[in-house]
BAZA-634038 format. One record per residue (C-alpha): x, y, z; residue number from 1; residue in three letters. Coordinates in steps of 0.05 Angstrom, whole numbers, plus 5000, padded with zeros to 4 digits. Layout:
BEGIN
((X; Y; Z); NUM; 'ala')
...
end
This chain:
BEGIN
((1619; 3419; 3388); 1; 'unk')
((1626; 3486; 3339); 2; 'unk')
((1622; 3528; 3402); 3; 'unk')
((1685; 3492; 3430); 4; 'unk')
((1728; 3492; 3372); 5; 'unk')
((1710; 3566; 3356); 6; 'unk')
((1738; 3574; 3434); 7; 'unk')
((1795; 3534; 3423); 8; 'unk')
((1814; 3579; 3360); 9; 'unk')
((1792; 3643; 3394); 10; 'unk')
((1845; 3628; 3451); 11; 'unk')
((1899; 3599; 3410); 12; 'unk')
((1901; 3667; 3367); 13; 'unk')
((1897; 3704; 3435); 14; 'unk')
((1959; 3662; 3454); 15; 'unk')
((1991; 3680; 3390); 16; 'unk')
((1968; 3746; 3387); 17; 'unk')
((2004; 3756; 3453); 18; 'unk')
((2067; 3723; 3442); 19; 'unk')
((2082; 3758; 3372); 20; 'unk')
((2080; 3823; 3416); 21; 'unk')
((2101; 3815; 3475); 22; 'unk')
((2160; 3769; 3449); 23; 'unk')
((2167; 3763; 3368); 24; 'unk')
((2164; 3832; 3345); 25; 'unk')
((2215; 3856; 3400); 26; 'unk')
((2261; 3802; 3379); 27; 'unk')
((2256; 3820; 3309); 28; 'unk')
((2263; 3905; 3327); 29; 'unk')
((2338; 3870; 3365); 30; 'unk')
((2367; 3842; 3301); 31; 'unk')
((2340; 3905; 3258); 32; 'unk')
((2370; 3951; 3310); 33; 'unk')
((2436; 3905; 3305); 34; 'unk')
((2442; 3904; 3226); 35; 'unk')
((2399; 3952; 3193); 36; 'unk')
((2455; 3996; 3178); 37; 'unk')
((2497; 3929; 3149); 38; 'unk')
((2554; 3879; 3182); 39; 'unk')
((2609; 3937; 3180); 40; 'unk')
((2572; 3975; 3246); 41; 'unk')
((2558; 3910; 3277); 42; 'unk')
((2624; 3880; 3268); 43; 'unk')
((2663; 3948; 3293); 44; 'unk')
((2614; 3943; 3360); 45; 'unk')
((2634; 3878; 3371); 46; 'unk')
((2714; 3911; 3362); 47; 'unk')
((2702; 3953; 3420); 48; 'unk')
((2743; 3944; 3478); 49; 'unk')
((2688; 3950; 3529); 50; 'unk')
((2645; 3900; 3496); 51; 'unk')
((2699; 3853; 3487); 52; 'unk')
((2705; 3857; 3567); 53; 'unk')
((2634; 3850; 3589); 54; 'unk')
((2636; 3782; 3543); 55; 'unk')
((2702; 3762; 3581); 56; 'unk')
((2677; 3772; 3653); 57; 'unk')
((2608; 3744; 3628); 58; 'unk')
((2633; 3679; 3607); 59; 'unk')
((2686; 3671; 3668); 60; 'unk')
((2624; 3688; 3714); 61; 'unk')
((2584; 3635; 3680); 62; 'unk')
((2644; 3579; 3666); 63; 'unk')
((2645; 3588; 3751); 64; 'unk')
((2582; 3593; 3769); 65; 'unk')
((2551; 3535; 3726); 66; 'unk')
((2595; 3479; 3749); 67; 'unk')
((2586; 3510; 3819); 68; 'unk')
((2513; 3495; 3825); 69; 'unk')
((2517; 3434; 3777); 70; 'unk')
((2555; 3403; 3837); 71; 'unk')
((2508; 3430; 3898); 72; 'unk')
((2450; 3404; 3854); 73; 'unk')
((2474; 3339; 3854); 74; 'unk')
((2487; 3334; 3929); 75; 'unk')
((2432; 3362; 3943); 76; 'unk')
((2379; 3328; 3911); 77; 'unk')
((2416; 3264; 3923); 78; 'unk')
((2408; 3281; 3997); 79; 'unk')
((2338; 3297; 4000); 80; 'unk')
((2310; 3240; 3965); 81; 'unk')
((2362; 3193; 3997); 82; 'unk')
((2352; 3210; 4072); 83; 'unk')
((2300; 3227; 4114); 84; 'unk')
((2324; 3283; 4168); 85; 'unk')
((2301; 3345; 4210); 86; 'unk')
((2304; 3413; 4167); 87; 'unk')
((2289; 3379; 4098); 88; 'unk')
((2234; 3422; 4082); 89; 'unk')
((2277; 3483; 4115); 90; 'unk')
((2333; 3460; 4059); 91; 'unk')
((2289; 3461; 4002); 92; 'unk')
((2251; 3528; 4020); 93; 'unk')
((2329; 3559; 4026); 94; 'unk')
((2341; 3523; 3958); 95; 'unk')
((2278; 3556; 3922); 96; 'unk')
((2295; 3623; 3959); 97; 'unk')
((2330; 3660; 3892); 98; 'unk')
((2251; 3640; 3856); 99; 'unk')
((2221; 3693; 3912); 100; 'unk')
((2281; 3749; 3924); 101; 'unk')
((2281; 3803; 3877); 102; 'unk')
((2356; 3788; 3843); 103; 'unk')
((2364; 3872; 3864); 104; 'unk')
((2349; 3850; 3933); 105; 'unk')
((2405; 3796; 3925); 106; 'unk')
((2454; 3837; 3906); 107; 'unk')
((2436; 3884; 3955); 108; 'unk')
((2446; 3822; 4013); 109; 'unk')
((2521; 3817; 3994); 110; 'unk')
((2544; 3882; 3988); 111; 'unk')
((2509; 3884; 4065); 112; 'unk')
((2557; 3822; 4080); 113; 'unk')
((2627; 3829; 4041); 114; 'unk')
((2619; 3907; 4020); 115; 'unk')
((2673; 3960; 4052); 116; 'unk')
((2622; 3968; 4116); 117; 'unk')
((2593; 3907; 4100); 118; 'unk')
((2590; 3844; 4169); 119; 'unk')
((2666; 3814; 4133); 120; 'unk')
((2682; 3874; 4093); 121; 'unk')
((2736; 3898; 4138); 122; 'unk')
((2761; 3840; 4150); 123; 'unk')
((2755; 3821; 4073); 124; 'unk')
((2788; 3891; 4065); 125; 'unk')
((2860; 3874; 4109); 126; 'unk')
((2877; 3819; 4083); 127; 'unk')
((2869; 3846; 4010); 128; 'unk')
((2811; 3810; 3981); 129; 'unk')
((2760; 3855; 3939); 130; 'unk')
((2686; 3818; 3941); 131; 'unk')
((2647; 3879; 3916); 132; 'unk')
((2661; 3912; 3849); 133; 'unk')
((2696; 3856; 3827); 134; 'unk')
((2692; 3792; 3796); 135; 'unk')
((2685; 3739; 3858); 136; 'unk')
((2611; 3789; 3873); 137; 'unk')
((2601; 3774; 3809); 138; 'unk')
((2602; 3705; 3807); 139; 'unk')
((2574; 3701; 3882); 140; 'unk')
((2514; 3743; 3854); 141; 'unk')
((2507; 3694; 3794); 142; 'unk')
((2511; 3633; 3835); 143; 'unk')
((2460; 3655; 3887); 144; 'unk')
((2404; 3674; 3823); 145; 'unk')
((2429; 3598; 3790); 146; 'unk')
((2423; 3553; 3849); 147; 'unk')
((2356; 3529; 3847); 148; 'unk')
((2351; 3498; 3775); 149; 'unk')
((2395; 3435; 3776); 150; 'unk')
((2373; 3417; 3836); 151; 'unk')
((2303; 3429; 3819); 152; 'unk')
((2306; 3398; 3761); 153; 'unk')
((2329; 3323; 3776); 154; 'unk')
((2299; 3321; 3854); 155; 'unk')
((2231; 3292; 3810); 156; 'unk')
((2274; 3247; 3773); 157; 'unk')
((2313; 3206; 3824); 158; 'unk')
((2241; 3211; 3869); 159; 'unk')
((2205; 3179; 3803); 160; 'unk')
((2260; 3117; 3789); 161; 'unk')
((2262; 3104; 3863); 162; 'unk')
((2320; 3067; 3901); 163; 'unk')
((2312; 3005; 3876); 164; 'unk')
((2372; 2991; 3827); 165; 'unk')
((2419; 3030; 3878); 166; 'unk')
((2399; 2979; 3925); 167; 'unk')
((2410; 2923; 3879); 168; 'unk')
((2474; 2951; 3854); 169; 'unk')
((2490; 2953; 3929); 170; 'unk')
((2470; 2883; 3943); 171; 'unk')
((2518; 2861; 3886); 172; 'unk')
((2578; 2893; 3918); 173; 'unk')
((2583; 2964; 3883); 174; 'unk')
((2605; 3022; 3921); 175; 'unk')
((2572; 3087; 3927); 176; 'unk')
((2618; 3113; 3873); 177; 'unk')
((2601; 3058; 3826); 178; 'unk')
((2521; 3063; 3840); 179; 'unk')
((2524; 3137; 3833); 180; 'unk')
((2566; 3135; 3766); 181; 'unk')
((2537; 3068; 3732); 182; 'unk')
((2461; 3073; 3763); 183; 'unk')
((2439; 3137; 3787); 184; 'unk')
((2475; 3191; 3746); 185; 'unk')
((2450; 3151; 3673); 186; 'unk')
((2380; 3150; 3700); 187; 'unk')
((2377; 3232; 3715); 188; 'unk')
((2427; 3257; 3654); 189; 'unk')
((2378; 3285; 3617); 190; 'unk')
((2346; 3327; 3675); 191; 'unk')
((2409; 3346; 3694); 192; 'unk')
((2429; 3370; 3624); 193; 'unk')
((2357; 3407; 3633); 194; 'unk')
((2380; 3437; 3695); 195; 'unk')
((2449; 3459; 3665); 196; 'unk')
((2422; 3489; 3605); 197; 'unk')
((2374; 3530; 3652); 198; 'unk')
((2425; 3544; 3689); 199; 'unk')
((2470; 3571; 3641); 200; 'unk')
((2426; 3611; 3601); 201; 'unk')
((2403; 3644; 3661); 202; 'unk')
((2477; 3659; 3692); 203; 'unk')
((2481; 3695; 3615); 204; 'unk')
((2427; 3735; 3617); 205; 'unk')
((2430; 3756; 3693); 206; 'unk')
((2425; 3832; 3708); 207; 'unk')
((2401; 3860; 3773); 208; 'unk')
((2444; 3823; 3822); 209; 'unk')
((2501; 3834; 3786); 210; 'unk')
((2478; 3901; 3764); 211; 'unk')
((2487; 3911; 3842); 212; 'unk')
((2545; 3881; 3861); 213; 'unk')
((2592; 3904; 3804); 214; 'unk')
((2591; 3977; 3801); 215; 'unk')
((2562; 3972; 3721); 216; 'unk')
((2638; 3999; 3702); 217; 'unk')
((2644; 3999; 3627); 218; 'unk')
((2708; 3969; 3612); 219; 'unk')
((2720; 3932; 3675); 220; 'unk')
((2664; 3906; 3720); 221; 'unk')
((2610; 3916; 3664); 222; 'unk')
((2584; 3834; 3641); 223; 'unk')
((2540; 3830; 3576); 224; 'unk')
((2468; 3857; 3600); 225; 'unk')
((2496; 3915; 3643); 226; 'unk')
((2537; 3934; 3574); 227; 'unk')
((2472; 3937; 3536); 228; 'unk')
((2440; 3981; 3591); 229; 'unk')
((2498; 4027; 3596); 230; 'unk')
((2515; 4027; 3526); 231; 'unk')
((2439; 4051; 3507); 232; 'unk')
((2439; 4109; 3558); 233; 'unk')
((2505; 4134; 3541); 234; 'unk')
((2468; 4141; 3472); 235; 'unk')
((2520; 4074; 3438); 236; 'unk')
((2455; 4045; 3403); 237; 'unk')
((2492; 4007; 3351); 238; 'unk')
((2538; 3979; 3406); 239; 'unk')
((2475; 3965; 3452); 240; 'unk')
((2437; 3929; 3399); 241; 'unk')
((2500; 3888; 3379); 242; 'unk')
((2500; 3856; 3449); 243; 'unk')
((2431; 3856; 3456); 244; 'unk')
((2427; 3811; 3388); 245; 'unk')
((2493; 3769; 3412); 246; 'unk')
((2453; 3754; 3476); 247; 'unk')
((2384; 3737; 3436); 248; 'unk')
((2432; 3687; 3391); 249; 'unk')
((2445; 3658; 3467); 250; 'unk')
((2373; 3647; 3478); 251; 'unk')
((2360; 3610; 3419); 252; 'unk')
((2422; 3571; 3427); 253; 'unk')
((2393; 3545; 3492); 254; 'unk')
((2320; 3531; 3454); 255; 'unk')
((2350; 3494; 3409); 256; 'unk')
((2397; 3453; 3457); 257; 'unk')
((2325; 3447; 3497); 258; 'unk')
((2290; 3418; 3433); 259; 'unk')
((2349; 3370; 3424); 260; 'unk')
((2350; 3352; 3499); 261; 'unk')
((2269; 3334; 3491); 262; 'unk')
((2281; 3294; 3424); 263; 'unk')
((2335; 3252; 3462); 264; 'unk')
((2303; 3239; 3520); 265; 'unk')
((2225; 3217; 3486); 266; 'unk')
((2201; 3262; 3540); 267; 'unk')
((2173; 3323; 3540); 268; 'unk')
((2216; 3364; 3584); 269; 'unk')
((2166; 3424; 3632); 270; 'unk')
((2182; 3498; 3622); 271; 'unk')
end
């Protein structure tokens, strides 16, 4: 009995041991680097034009992407656990793809497709739509590293409650509408408030795809992460720290929005 507690507190110091430097002392090392020389140098980064830009595009890319994939999640999953039909397990392994593919990789697949030489580029190119370096490859790029979560997230749900209200709600006359908005969406909300929350904090901090597919342009195709990258090697610490702390605050936004989510729903929600 001593030797297994003495384990158990061997490997939960180990655990913390590993998380206070892999993940707590570089946190802390952001917010010195952000205000260790007061607010005034922290406030005039967040002045700059440049930053004020990479937030801009990062929040349009996100406000589109999110309710994107929020949508396909829902169809989706509603599809897969509602019908039985040939290339289900295809669907799901093209769903889960964005898990495997490097996001570099990602990016590199659409400037391949909609880039100048790219398959639709030219064609892209007459008719006067930009894809690459500009913001609809930004938001494609986003999308594409986003699309699994929602989806992913309630497909357990609506397998777990089963089809058995629907079909009651049916019997009684309902339409699909009605069973979707009165039965099926109440019974997965939390899940899919999971999923959105993943889903957002991940279109935030997303860098290699878009890293790709934008150019990294301070000023104009830059979003939030590519502006602390470029901002530290042009030698702009206080500027890259600033948005480097701004995106932390991000992160624990979502934690505590998690936290909330698992309080609400008397479930303890997987990582």
């Amino acid at each position: 009995m001593r030797s297994n507690k003495s384990t158990q507190i061997f490997l939960i110091g180990l655990s913390l041991l590993y998380l206070v430097f892999l993940l707590f002392i570089p946190a802390i090392f952001i917010f010195y680097g952000a205000f260790h020389r007061g607010i005034e140098p922290f406030l005039e980064a967040l002045g700059r034009r440049d930053f004020q830009q990479a937030v801009r595009l990062t929040l349009i890319a996100t406000a589109i992407a999110v309710p994107l994939n929020t949508v396909f999640g829902l169809c989706a999953a509603w599809a897969i656990t509602h019908r039985q039909f040939r290339g289900r397990s295809l669907l799901l392994s093209f769903i889960d793809l964005p898990f495997s593919i490097s996001p570099v990789v990602a990016g590199l697949m659409l400037v391949l497709l909609y880039g100048r030489n790219g398959w639709f580029g030219g064609w892209l190119e007459a008719i006067g739509f930009k894809v690459i370096f500009a913001l609809p490859g930004i938001v494609m790029a986003t999308c594409f590293v986003t699309l699994p979560f929602v989806v992913r997230e309630i497909i357990p749900l609506m397998q777990e409650i089963g089809q058995e209200q629907e079909v009651a709600a049916r019997t009684l006359g309902a339409s699909e509408w009605q069973i979707f908005r009165r039965v099926t969406l109440p019974s997965i909300r939390w899940g899919l408030l999971y999923g959105v929350l993943l889903t957002n904090a991940r279109a935030l901090g997303e860098f290699g795809a878009v890293a790709v597919v934008s150019g990294s342009v301070l000023g104009r195709t830059a979003t939030l992460p590519i502006f602390v990258e470029q901002a530290f090697k042009n030698y702009l610490t206080e500027a890259a720290f600033a948005a480097a702390a701004i995106l932390a605050l991000f992160g624990l936004v979502s934690l505590v929005l998690k936290e909330i989510l698992e309080r609400r729903s008397h479930i303890p929600i997987k990582s």
